[in-house]
C-alpha positions as semicolon CSV with decimal commas, in nm:
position;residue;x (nm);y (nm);z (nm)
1;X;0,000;0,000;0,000
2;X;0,119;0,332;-0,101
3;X;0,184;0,590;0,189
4;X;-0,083;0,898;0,110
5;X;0,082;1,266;0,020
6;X;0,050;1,536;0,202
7;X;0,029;1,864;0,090
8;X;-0,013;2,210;0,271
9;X;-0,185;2,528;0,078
10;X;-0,147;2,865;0,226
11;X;-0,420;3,081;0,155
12;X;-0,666;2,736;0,090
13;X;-0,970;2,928;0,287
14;X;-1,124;3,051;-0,020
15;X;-1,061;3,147;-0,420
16;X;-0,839;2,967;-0,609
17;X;-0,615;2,796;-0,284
18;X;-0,949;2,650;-0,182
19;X;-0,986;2,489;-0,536
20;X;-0,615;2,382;-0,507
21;X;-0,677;2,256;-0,205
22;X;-1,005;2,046;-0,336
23;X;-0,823;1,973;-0,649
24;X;-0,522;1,772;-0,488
25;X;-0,763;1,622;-0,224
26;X;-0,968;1,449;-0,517
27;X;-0,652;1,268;-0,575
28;X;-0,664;1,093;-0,272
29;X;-0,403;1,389;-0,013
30;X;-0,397;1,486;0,289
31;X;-0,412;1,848;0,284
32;X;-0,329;2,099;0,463
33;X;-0,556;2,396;0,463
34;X;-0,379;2,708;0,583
35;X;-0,535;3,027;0,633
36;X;-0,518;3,269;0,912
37;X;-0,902;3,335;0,987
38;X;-1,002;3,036;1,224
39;X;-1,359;3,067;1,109
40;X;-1,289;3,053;0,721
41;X;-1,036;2,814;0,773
42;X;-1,269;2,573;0,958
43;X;-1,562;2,619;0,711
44;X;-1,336;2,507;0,432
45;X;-1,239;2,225;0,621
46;X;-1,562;2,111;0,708
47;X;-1,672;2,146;0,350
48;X;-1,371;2,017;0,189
49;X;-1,446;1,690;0,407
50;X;-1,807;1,661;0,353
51;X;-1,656;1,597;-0,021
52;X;-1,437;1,375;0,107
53;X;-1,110;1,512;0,112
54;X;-0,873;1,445;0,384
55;X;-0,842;1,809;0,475
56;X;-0,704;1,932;0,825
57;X;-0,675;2,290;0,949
58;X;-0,345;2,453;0,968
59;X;-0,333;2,811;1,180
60;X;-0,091;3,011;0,935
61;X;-0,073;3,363;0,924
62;X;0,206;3,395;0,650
63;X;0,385;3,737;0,789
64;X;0,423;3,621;1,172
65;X;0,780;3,379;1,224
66;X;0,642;3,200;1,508
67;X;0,256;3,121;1,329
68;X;0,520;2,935;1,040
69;X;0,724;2,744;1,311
70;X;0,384;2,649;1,482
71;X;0,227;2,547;1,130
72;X;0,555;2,317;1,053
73;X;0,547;2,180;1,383
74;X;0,179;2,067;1,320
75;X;0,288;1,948;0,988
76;X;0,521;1,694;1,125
77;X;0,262;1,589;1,464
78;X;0,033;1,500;1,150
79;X;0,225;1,329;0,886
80;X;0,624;1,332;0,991
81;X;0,686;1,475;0,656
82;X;0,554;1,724;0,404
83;X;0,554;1,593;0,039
84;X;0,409;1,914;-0,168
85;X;0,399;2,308;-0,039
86;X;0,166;2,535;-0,244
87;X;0,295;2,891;-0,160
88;X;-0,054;3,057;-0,305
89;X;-0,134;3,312;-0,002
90;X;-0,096;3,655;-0,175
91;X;-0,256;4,025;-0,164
92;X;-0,254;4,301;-0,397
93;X;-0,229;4,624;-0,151
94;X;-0,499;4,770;-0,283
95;X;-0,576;5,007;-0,603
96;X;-0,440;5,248;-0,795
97;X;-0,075;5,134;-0,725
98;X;0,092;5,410;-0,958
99;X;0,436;5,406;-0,865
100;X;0,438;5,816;-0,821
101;X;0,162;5,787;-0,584
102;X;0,183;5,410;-0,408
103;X;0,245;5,444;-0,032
104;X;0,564;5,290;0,077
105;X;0,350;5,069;0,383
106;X;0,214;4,920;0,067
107;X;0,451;4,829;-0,071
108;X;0,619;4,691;0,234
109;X;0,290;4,501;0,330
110;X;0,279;4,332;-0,018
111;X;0,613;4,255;-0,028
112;X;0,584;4,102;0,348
113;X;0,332;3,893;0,248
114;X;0,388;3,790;-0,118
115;X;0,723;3,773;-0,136
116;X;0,910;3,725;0,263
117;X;0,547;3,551;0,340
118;X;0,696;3,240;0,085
119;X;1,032;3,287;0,220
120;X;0,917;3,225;0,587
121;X;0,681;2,910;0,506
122;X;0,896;2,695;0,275
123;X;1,188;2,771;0,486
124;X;0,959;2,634;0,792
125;X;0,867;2,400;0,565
126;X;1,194;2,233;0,433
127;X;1,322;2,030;0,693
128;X;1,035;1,843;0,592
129;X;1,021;1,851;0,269
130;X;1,376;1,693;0,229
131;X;1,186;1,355;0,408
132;X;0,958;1,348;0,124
133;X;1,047;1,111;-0,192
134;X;0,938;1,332;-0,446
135;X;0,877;1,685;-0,298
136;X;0,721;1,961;-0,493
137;X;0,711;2,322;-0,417
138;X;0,454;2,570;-0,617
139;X;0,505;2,970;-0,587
140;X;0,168;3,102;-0,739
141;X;0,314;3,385;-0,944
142;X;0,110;3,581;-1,254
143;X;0,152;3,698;-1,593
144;X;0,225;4,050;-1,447
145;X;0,584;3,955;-1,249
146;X;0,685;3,900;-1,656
147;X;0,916;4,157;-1,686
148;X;0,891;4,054;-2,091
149;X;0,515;4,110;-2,049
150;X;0,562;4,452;-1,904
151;X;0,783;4,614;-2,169
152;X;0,626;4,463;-2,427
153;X;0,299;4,637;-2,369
154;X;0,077;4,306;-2,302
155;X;-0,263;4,293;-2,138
156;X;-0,089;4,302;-1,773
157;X;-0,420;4,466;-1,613
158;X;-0,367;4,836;-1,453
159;X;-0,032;4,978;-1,283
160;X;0,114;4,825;-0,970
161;X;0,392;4,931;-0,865
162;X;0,329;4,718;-0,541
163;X;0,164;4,360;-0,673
164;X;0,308;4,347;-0,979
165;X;0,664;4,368;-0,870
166;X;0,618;4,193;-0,587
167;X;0,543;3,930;-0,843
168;X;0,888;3,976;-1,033
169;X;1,035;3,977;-0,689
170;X;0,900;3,610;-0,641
171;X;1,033;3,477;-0,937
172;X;1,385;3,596;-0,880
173;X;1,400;3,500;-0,535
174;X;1,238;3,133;-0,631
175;X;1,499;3,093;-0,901
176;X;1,767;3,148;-0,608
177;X;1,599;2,837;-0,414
178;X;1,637;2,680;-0,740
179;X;2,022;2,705;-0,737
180;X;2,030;2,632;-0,364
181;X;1,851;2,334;-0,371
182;X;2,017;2,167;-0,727
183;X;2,154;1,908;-0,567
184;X;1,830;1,780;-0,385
185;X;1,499;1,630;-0,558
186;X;1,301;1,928;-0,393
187;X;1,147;2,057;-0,806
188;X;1,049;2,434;-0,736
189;X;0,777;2,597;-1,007
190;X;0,612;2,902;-1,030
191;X;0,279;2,879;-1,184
192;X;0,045;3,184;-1,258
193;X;-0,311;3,116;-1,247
194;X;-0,489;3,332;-1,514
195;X;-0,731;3,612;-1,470
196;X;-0,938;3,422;-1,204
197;X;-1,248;3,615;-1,046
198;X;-1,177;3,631;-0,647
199;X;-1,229;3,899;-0,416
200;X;-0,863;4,001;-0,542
201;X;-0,981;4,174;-0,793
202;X;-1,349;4,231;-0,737
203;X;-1,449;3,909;-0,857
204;X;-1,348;4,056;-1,202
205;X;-1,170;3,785;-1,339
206;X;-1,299;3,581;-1,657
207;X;-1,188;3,253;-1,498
208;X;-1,310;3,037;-1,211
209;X;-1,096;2,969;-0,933
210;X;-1,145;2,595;-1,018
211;X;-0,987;2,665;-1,353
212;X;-0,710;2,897;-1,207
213;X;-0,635;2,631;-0,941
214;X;-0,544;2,373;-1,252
215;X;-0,151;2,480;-1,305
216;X;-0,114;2,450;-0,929
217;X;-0,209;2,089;-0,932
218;X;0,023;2,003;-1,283
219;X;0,315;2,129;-1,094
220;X;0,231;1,980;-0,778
221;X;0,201;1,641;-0,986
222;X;0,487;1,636;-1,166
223;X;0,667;1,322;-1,217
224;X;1,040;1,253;-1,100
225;X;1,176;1,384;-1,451
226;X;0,966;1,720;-1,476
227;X;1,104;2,055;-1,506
228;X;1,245;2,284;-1,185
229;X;1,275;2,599;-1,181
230;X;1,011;2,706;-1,495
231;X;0,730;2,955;-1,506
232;X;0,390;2,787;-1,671
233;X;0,027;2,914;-1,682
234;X;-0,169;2,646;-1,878
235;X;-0,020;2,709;-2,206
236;X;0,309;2,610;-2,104
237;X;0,612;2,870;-2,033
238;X;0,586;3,197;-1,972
239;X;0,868;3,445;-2,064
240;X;1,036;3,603;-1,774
């Protein structure tokens, strides 16, 4: 009998981590739902389990040290291990983000949470992802950390001096854990999710969160041989 995988989503309360979280559950996980609100987080639980996921809460407030030490340490009291980390918790700061006019607290709370918020998880997180066989990390990035999308005057949605570089900022920082962890099996992706409609964006999004939750799961799946280190929506690569 094969030993179950367990994953652990930040941000799985709602939107597209909660589809994530549903998504890798259907294949038979343990997952991890981690969210900071103890009410959401419950509520997903509860309904992630009436569909008959093996879903767990996981207190995790992604900008406090000791909330990450406390989630790991849960982690390992349920499973000893951690096989895949989804790193989807994100905000955007709030609108209009021109860079003239952007408050620098906004940018430093964006950047705490979107950027040093996946720092402080996966390096809670790694002591038990090196026990895993086959461990898989996911940063959920977007189209609008493409620095090749930017200049090239693509549809990149409205100025943000705050999300949208905090998005560049998690790519170059993920390629670093790239070269730090070569010599390991740990695969690290980035993965943006589309256009999805969530309360991100005032539900404006042409996508469901189910849909948007889809390159999450590919890269959590991949096999032994996949890539490391690549940045895919569902049409494959994205230029950085």
């Amino acid at each position: 009998m094969s030993e179950q995988t367990i994953a652990l989503v930040t941000g799985a309360n709602k939107g597209i981590g909660y589809e994530i979280a549903a998504g890798l559950g259907g294949l038979g996980w343990a997952v991890g739902v981690g969210a900071r609100d103890q009410e959401r987080r419950e509520t997903a639980v509860a309904k992630l389990r009436a569909a008959g996921v093996d879903a767990f809460g996981v207190p995790l407030d992604v900008t406090d040290d000791a909330g990450a030490a406390q989630a790991a340490r849960l982690v390992e009291e349920r499973a000893g291990r951690l096989d895949v980390l989804v790193n989807n918790a994100a905000v955007t700061g709030g609108m209009p983000q021109a860079p003239t006019l952007v408050p620098a607290a906004t940018m430093r709370t964006v950047v705490e949470t979107n950027v040093i918020g996946v720092i402080r998880v996966t390096n809670a997180m790694l002591p038990l992802l090196r026990r895993s066989r086959s461990p898989r990390i996911v940063n959920m990035s977007s189209t609008v950390g493409s620095l090749s999308h930017q200049a090239g005057g693509g549809d990149t949605g409205p100025i943000s001096a705050a999300y949208a570089a905090s998005k560049t900022f998690l790519n170059a920082v993920t390629i670093q854990y790239v070269k730090e962890l070569a010599d390991t099996n740990i695969k690290i992706n980035m993965g943006c999710p589309g256009f999805v409609a969530t309360d991100l964006n005032g539900f404006r999004g042409v996508r469901t969160p189910a849909q948007g939750a889809a390159i999450a799961i590919r890269l959590a799946t991949l096999p032994d041989d996949g890539p490391t280190g690549g940045f895919f929506d569902d049409q494959g690569p994205i230029p950085w």
